[in-house]
C-alpha positions as CSV (number, residue, x, y, z in Angstrom):
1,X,102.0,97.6,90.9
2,X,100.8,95.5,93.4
3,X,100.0,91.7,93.0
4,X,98.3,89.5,95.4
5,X,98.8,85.4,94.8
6,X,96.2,83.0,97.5
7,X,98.7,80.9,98.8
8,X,98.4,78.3,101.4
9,X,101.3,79.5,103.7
10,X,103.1,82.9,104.3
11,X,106.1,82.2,102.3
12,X,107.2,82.8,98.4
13,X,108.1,78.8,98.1
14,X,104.4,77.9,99.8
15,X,101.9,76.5,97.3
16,X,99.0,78.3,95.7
17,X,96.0,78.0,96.7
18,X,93.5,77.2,94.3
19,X,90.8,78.5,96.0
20,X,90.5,82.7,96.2
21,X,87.5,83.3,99.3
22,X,88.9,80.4,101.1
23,X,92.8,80.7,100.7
24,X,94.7,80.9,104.1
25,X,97.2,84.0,102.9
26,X,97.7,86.9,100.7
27,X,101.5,86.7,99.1
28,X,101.7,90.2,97.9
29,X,104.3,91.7,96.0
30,X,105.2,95.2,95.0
31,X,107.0,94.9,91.3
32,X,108.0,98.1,91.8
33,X,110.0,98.0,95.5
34,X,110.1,94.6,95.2
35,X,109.0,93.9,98.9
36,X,107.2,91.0,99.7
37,X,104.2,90.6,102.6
38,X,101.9,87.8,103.7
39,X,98.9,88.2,105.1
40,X,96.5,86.1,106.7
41,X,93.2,85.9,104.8
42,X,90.2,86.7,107.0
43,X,87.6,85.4,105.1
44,X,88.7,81.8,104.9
45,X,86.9,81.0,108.1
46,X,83.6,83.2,107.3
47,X,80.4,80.9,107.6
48,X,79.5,82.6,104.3
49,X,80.3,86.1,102.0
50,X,83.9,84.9,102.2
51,X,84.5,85.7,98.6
52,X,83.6,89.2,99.9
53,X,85.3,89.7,102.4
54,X,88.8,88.1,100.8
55,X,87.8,90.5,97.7
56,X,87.3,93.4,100.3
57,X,90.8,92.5,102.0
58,X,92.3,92.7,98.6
59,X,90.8,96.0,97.2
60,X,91.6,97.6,100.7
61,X,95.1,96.4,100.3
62,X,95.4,98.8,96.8
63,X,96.2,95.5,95.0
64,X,96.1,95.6,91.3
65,X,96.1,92.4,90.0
66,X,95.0,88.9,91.3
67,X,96.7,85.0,91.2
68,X,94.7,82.1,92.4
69,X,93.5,79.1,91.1
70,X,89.7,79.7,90.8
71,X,87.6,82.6,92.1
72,X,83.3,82.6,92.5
73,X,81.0,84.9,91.0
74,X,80.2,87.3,94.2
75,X,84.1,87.7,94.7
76,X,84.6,88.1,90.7
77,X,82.3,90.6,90.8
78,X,83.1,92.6,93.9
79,X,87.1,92.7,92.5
80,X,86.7,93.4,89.5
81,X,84.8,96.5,90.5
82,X,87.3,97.4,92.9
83,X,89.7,97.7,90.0
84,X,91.5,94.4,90.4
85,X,92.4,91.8,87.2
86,X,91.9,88.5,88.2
87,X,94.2,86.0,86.6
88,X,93.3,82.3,87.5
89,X,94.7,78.7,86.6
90,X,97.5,79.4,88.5
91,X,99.4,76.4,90.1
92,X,102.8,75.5,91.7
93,X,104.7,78.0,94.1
94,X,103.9,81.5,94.9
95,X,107.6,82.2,93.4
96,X,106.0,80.2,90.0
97,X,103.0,82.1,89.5
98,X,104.5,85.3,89.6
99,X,107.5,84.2,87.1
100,X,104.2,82.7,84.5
101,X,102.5,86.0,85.4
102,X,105.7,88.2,84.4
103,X,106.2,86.0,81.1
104,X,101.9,86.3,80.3
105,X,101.5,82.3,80.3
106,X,98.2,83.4,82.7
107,X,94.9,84.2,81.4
108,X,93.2,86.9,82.7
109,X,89.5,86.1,83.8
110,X,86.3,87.9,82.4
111,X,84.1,85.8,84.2
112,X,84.5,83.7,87.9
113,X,85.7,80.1,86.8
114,X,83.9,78.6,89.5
115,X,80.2,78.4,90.7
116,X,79.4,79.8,93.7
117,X,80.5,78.0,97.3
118,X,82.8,76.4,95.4
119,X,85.8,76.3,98.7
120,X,83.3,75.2,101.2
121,X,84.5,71.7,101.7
122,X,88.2,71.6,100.4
């Protein structure tokens, strides 16, 4: 299984970031290799659809399951039918999310927990 945590840097001790379309990395992790990858989030500069795109850069990535802080209705939607579980309130290090991930003290989303545009101005 594949999980993807918005982070504002490249590494496992970087901080989330609480906003999904707008986050400057992908942390993903493979549970099942283990390996670790960061990836630049494309859609954080977009003038607008970047909840989209980032959702588009996750699906593409085969990622099963998403950690950020908040995520919009457009990108909700667009993961969600991708496949993707969303679970948001997620705060601290990369490292710390996935460890409350892996012991369920995150909720998984059935609706965006943010209205949308919400990144724009950080």
């Amino acid at each position: 299984m594949k999980i993807a945590i918005t982070s504002i840097g490249s590494e496992i001790e970087s901080k989330v970031d609480s906003r999904f379309g707008r986050c400057d990395y992908f942390f993903i992790y493979d549970t099942e290799t283990e390996k670790t990858e960061s990836i630049k989030n494309e859609g954080s500069g977009a003038m607008g659809g970047a909840g989209v795109i980032s959702a588009q850069t996750v699906i593409n990535r085969g990622i099963d399951i998403l950690i950020t802080g908040n995520v919009g209705p457009n990108a909700f939607h667009t993961l969600t039918a991708g496949g993707v579980k969303i679970y948001g309130g997620a705060t601290g290090t990369v490292r710390e999310a996935i460890k409350k991930y892996e012991k369920g003290e995150l909720n998984e989303l059935s609706s965006s927990s943010v209205p949308p545009h919400f990144g724009m101005n950080p």
